[in-house]
C-alpha angles and dihedrals in degrees: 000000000000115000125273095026085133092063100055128139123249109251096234086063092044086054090040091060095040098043084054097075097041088050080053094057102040087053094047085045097057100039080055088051090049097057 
């Protein structure tokens, strides 16, 4: 095993930190849209 499997991080936290910047983008996007 490679070290540090053990610390790994849930899967549902590593999608949660990559999903915020694409919720970022897609706000910013729209409220671009929008003026």
């Amino acid at each position: 095993q490679l070290p540090g499997t053990q610390s790994v991080l849930p899967v549902n936290t590593v999608a949660a930190l990559m999903g915020i910047p694409v919720i970022i983008y897609v706000i910013f996007k729209n409220r671009a849209d929008d003026l």
